[in-house]
N, C-alpha and C positions, 0 to 999 in steps of 0.2 A: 675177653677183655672186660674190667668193671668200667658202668656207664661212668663212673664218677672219674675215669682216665677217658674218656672220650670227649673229643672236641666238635660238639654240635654241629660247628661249621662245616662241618667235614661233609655233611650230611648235603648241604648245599652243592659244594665241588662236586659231588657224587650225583648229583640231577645235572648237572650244568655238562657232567662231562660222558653222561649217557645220552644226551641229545644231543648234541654235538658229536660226539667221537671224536673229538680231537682237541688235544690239549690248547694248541694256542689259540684257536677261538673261544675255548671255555674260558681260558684265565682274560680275555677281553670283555666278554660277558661282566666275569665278576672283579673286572678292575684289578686285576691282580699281573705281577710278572709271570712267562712264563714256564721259568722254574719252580715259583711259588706253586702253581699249579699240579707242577711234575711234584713235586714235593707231596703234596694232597693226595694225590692220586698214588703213590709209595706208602703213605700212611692206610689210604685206605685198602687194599692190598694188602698189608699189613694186619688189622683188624677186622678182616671179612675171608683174612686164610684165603683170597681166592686171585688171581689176575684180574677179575672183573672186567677189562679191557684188554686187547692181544690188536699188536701191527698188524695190519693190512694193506701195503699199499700207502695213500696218502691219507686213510681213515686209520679206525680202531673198531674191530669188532668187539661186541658184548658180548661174554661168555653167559651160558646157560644161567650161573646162579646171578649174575648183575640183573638180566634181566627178569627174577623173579622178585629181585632185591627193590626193583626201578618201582613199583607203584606202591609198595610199603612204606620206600623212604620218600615219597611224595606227597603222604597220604601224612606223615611223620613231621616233614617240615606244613604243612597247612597246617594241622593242630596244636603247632608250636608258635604260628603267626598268628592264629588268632585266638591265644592262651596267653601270649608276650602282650598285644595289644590291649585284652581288655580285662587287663592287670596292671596298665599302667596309670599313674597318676596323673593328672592333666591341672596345670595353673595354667593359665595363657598368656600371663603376662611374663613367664621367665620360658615359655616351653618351646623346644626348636622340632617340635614333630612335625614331619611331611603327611600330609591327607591326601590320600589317594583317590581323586572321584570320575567315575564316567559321567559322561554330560555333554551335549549337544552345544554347538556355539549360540544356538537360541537358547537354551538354558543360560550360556554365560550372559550373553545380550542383557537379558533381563532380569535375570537372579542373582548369579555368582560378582558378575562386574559391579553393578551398583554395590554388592554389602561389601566389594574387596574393601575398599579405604576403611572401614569403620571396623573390618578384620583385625586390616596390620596394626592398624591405633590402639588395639584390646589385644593382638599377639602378638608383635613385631617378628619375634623370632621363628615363626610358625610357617610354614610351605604349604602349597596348594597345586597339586598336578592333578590337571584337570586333561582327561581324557576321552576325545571321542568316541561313542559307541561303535562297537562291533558285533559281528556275531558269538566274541569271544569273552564280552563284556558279565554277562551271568557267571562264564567259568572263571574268572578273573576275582570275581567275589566271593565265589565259594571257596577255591583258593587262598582267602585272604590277603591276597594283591590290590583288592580294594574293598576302601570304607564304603564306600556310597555309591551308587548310581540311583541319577534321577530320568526316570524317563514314564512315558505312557505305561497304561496300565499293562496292555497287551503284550508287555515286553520283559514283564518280570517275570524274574524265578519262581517257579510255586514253591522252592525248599527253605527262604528264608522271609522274615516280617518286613514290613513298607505301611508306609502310612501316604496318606491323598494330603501332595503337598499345596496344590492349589485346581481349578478345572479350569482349561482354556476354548474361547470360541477361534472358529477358520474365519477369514473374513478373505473379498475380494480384493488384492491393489491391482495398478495399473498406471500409466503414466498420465497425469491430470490431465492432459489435452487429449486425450485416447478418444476417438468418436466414439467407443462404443457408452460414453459416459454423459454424452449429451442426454439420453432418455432413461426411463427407466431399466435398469440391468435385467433379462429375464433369462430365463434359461436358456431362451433361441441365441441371447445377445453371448451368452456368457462361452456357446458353446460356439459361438459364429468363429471364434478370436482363438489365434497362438496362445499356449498356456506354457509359462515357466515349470517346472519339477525339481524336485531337490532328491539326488543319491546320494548318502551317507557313507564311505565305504561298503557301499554293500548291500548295508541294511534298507529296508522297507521304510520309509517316511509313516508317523501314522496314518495321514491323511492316504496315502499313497494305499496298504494295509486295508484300509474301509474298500477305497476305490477297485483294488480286486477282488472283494467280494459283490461290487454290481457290477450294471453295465455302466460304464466310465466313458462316456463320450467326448472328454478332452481330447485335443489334437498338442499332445505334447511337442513341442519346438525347440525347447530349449531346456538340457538339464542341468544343476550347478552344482556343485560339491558342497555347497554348505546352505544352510535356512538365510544369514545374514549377506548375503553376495547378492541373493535375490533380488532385494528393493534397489541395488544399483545397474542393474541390466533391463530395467523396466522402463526409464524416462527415453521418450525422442521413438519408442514403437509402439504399437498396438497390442503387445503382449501381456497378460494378464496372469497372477498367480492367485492362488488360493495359499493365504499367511495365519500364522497365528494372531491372535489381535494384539497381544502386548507387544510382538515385534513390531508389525506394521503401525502400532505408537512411537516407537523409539525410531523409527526412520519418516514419520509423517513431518517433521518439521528439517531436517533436512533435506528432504529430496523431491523434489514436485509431483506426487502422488497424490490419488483417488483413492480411499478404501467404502467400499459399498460390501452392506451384508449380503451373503452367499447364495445364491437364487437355487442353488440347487443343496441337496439335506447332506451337510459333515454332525456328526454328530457330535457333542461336548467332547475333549479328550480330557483326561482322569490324568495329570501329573504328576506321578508318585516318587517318592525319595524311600532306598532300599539298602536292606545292608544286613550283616553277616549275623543271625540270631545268636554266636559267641562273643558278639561286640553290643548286644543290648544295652549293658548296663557300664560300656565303658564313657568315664570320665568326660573324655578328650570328645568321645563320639557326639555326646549328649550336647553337649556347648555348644558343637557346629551346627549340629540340628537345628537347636532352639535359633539361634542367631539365624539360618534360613527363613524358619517357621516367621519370626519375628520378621523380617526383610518383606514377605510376602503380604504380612498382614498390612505394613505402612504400604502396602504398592497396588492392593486389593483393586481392578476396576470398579 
């Protein structure tokens, strides 16, 4: 078959419905009916001369050649997302592009939420799905499923560029009547006390990351699913966390909190914003950056 009779899409149906093995969840995936799907899947069959799929039961086995087909045409549509991407044109004031970024709800706290209003005012039309880290998060970029992830250093890809978006210090909170905040915090004080922790899906917190490599004498108590939940399970106990300090700024004047520096050594963490070295020089990419870059410099402690 000539490429120029082939319908790219296809190419998609054809990932969607070797992971799946089964047509009506593939055509859910990609929002389609599904006959539209069964449709795709006769097409492709059609131009791959092969069944590529066979009944099973309530699956569909991959015949031999789907499955030698399955990481070429995967490898086919990545090189086509981030070829389409950073070949596109970018205004912002007329452009409906979705930005796809991983990022921490402390990222959003203090970066993402404050620049959003001054976003939509310079792109109205423009989307932002913004995505918790996982351990899936690097393959998700390479992929070209997303623009950007911003995280610690420690956590990026070695195969694509990042730049040091800004460095943050750990600092101690605590619920302001806390005795341990009567004198000065030392390390006996620090490690006397219940300590909050935060698990991200999964992931290693950085602070957490350092802390496996000494010995970590916190008596964790309590762990939360996100950075920002933390400053509200702290008033009315004794519990102490170790925060970032631009968070534990943005929650010090609502919530009756103590923030004292760290008696014990977290080191700087290194904030990096990362993304696909096929989308260097795109357009749309460059604007967001900058508008970050820019956000952080007015917010600089």
């Amino acid at each position: 078959m000539r490429l120029d009779k082939f319908d790219l899409n296809l190419l998609i149906a054809f990932e969607l419905l070797l992971e799946e093995r089964n047509v009506t969840r593939a055509a859910q995936r990609a929002n389609l009916t599904q006959s539209a799907m069964s449709a795709a899947l006769a097409r492709l069959r059609l131009a791959m001369n092969d069944e590529l799929l066979v009944p099973h039961g309530r699956r569909m086995i991959a015949t031999p050649h789907a499955l030698a087909l399955a990481p070429l045409v995967s490898d086919a549509i990545r090189n086509l997302r981030v070829l389409i991407s950073g070949a596109t044109a970018f205004d912002p004031t007329t452009s409906d592009r979705r930005f796809e970024i991983g990022a921490s709800d402390y990222i959003s706290t203090v970066l993402l939420g404050p620049l959003l209003p001054e976003l939509k005012r310079e792109a109205p039309g423009v989307e932002f799905n913004i995505q918790l880290p996982t351990r899936d998060t690097s393959a998700l970029l390479e992929d070209g499923r997303l623009d950007f992830q911003i995280t610690p250093e420690q956590f990026l890809s070695a195969d694509h560029p990042s730049e040091l978006l800004f460095e943050e210090r750990h600092v101690v909170v605590g619920w302001c009547e806390n005795p341990v905040f009567k004198a000065e915090l030392t390390q006996e004080a620090f490690h006397s006390c219940g300590h909050i922790a935060v698990r991200i899906t999964g992931v290693p917190t950085f602070a957490d990351k350092y802390f496996m490599s000494v010995d970590d004498r916190r008596r964790i108590e309590v762990i939360a699913p996100s950075f920002s939940i933390v400053p509200w399970l702290l008033p009315g106990t004794n519990l102490l966390a170790l925060m970032h300090e631009r968070l534990a700024q943005v929650f010090a004047p609502l919530l009756p909190l103590e923030i004292r520096p760290a008696p014990v050594h977290v080191p700087i963490m290194r904030e990096m914003i990362q993304y696909h070295t096929g989308r260097s020089t795109d357009a749309g990419m460059l604007w967001l950056k900058r508008r970050m870059f820019d956000e952080v410099e007015k917010r600089t402690l």
